[in-house]
N, C-alpha and C positions, 0 to 999 in steps of 0.2 A: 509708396512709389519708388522709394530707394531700393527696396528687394524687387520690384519688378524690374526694374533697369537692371539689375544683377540676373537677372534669371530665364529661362529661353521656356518654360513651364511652372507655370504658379501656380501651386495646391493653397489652398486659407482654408484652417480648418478652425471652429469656431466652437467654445466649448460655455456654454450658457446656459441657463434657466430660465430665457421670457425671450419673445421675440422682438430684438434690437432690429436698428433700423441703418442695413449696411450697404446703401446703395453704390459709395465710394469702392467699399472694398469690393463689392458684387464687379464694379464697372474693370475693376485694377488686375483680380485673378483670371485663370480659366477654369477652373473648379472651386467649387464651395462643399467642403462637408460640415456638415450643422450637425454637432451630436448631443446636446443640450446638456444635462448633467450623468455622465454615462455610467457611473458608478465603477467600483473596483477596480471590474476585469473590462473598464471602458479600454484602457489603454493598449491590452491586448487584439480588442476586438477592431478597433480603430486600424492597427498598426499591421492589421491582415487584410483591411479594407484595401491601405494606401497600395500593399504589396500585390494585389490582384488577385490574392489567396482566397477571396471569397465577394459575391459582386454586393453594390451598393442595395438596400432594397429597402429604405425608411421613407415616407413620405411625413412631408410636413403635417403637424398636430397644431397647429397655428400658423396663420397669414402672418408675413413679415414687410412691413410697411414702408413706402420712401422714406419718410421722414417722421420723427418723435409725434410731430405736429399732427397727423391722422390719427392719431391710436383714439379710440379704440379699432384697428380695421379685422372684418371676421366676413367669413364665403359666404355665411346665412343669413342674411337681410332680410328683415323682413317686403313683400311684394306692394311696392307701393309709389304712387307717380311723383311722391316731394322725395326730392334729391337735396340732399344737408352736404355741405362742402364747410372745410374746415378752414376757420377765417386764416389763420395760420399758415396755410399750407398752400403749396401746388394743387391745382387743379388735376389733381391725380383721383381716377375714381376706382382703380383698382387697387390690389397690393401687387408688390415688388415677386414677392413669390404667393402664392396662394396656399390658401390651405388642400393639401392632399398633392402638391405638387413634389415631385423629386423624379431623379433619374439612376440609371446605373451607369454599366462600363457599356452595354449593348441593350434594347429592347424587344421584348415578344411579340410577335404577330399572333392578332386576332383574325378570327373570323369564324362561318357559319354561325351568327348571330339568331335566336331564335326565342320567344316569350311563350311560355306556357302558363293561363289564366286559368287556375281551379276553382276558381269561385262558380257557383251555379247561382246565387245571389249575395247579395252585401252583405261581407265578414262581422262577426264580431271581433270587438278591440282584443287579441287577444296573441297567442303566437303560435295559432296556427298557421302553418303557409299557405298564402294566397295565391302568390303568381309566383314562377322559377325566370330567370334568365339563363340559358346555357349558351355557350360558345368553346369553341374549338383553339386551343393555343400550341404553339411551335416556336422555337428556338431558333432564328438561320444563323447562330451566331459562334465562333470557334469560343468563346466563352460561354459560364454560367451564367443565368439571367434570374433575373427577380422579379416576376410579376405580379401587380397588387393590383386586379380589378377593381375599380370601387360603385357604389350602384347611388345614386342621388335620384332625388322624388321632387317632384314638380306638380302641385296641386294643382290643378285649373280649374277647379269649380268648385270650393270649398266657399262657406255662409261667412266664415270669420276668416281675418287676414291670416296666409300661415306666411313661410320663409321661402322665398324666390329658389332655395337651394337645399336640400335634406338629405344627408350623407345616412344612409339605412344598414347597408350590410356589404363587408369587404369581404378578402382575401389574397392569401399571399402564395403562388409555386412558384418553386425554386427547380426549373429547369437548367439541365445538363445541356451543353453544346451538343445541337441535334435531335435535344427532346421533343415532345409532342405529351398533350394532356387535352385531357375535357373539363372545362370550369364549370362552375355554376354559384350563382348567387342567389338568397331569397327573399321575397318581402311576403312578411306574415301580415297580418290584421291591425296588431297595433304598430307595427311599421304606420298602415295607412290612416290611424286610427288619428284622432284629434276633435281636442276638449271646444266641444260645443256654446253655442250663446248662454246655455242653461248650464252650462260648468257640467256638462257629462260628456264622458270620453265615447265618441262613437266613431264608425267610420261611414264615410256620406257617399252615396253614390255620383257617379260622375268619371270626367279624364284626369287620369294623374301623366303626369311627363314623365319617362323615363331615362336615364342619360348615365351611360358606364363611361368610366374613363378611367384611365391610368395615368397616373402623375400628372404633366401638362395635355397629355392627349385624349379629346374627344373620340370615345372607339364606333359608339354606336348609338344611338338615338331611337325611342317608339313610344308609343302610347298603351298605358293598360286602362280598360274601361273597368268601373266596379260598377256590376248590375244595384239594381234596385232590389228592397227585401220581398222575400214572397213569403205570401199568407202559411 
């Protein structure tokens, strides 16, 4: 609090191995970089971030918690109506920053969202590609930008409980001030694939949820069906 009262812009850069619980300082700065143990040439690379010489574009690898008191806290839950609260703790049901969250200096515009389903019947567990997401990205911003799609899976009609949230396949462009790109993300078979009452990895037919985001923001939401097997 002494350095904020000194200071008209507060950078806290935070250099760690495990996700602390920094709601104080999160409340105190106006930017947070989290670079966890950055190795070597961390220093260098950090010291080009601060300077604007290259944009932000790391998304968190772990939820970071209000308080000590919640840990263990993590995005993938598994789907289920009993809610555990931590006798310890605030009645906090999320984390402080989530896993896959970060930002840069500016953000990319999505759009022409669109799901391509090749399946003709229900994949095997396997990697081949089932369904493509592609979408259309642009830059409006006088800086570089760093975009990291990411695609999570939303079971809704699996036999056995899976995880309310399933982080399947990312990616990262690095657009130029004024660029424009085509993305695209995939979910193969054992993407959709999961281990049975009978301990075998299949995939089940049914709706899976699909949900792209980048760092804090929701880009686009749909449904992919996986047919049934045919004879």
């Amino acid at each position: 609090r002494t350095v904020r009262g000194q200071a008209q812009r507060l950078v806290t850069m935070i250099i760690g191995g495990r996700p602390y619980a920094i709601p104080e300082i999160a409340e105190e700065t106006d930017a947070l970089l989290l670079s966890f143990y950055p190795g070597p040439w961390g220093g260098y690379a950090l010291a080009k971030i601060l300077a604007g010489q290259c944009p932000p574009s790391g998304r968190l690898a772990a939820s970071l918690p209000y308080n000590a008191g919640e840990l263990p806290v993590y995005y993938n839950k598994k789907r289920t109506d009993r809610v555990r609260r931590y006798v310890e703790a605030k009645d906090h049901r999320e984390a402080l920053y989530a896993f896959g969250e970060g930002m840069g200096y500016a953000e990319a515009d999505y759009g022409k969202f669109s799901l391509e389903n090749l399946m003709t019947s229900c994949p095997n567990p396997d990697d081949q590609i089932a369904a493509r997401i592609h979408f259309a990205l642009c830059n409006p911003a006088s800086v570089p930008v760093a975009a990291v799609p990411m695609l999570f899976i939303t079971d809704l009609e699996s036999d056995v409980t899976r995880r309310a949230l399933e982080l399947k396949d990312f990616a990262r462009y690095l657009l130029a001030a004024g660029d424009s790109c085509q993305g695209m993300l995939n979910l193969t078979g054992a993407d959709l694939a999961v281990w049975n009452t009978e301990m075998r990895k299949e995939v089940q037919p049914g709706h899976v949820h699909l949900t792209l985001k980048d760092g804090f923001r929701i880009l686009w939401e749909t449904e992919l069906t996986i047919p049934f097997k045919t004879n």
